[in-house]
N, C-alpha and C positions, 0 to 999 in steps of 0.2 A: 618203128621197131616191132612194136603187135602183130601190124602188116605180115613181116614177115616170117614170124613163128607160127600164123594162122595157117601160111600159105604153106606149110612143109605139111601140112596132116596126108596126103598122098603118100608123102615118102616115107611117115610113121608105118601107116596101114600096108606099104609092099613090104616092109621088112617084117609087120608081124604073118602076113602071108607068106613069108620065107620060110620062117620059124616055124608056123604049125600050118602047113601045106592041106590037109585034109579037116580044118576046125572052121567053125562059122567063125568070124571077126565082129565083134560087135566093139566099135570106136564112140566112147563118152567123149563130150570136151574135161580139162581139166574142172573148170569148175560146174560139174554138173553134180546135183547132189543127189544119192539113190534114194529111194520111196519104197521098194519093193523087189520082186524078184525080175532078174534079166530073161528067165529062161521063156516066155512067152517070144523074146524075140527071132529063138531057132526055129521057130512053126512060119516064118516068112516064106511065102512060094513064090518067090522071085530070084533075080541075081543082086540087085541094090536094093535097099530098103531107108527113106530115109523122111525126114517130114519135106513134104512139096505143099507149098503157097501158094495161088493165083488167084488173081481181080482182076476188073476189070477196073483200065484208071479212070479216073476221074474226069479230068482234065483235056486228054488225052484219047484218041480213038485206039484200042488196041487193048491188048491186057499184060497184063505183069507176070512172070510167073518166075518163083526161090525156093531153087531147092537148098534145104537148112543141113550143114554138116555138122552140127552138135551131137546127133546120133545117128548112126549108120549102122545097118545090122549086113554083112556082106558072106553068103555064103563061098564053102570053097569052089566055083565052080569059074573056067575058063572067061567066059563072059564077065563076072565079079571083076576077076583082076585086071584081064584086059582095060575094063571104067574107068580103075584105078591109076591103070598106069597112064591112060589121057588125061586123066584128073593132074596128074605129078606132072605128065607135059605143057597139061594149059596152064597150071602156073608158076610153071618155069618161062613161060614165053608172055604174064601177062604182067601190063603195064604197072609200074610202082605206086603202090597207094588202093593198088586193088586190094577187095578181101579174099578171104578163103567162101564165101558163099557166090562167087563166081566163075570160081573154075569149076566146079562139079556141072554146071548148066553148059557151061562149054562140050567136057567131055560126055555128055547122054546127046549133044547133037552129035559128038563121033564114034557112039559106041553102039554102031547097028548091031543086030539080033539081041542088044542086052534086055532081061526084063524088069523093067524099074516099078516098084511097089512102094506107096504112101506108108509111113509109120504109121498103126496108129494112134491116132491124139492121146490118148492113154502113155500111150511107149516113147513119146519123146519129149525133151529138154524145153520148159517152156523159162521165158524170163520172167524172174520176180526181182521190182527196182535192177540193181546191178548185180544179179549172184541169180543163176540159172538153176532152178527147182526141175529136177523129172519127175513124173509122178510114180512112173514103176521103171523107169532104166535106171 
């Protein structure tokens, strides 16, 4: 059932893009708890802004890479929502039991000319035990 409450954050983020058409969007998860001020996140020069992961595995020839939707800072700009709205169709079309930290990496492979920017580590949602601490979002 988490599954799929995770998987609707797309469809949250078109509607507040509805709503306020010319504001940056800046998406918390629910349990993310604030530390400080948001406003560092409107200084982002990109169209998505979000924490991005990658290693290389282990085990494995090749490397890993997750993009993290706990925080998303998404200015107004065509590019932004176009992301969005592949993000709402990758997971609409993906397999049950998936999360919500797998459709975003779907949609940035279909979201040419988008510019995607690292939060940084500062500005995003990190995990403590089970309850997600941000340091300043």
């Amino acid at each position: 059932m988490w599954e799929t409450n995770t998987m609707a954050k797309a469809r949250h983020i078109l509607a507040a893009m509805d709503r306020l058409p010319t504001e940056m969007i800046v998406w918390l998860d629910v349990d993310c708890i604030l530390h400080g001020d948001l406003s560092p996140l409107t200084d982002i020069r990109g169209d998505v802004a979000f924490r991005m992961h990658s290693k290389f595995r282990r085990h494995h020839k090749g490397a890993r890479f997750r993009a993290q939707s706990g925080t998303i800072a998404l200015p107004p700009t065509p590019e932004a929502r176009q992301f969005v709205e592949s993000w709402r169709e990758a997971s609409e079309r993906a397999s049950y039991g998936e999360i919500d930290q797998s459709s975003p990496v779907v949609a940035m492979a279909e979201s040419i000319g988008t510019r995607f920017v690292p939060l940084p580590l500062i500005l995003h949602g990190r995990r403590k035990t089970r309850q997600r601490e941000c340091s300043r979002c």
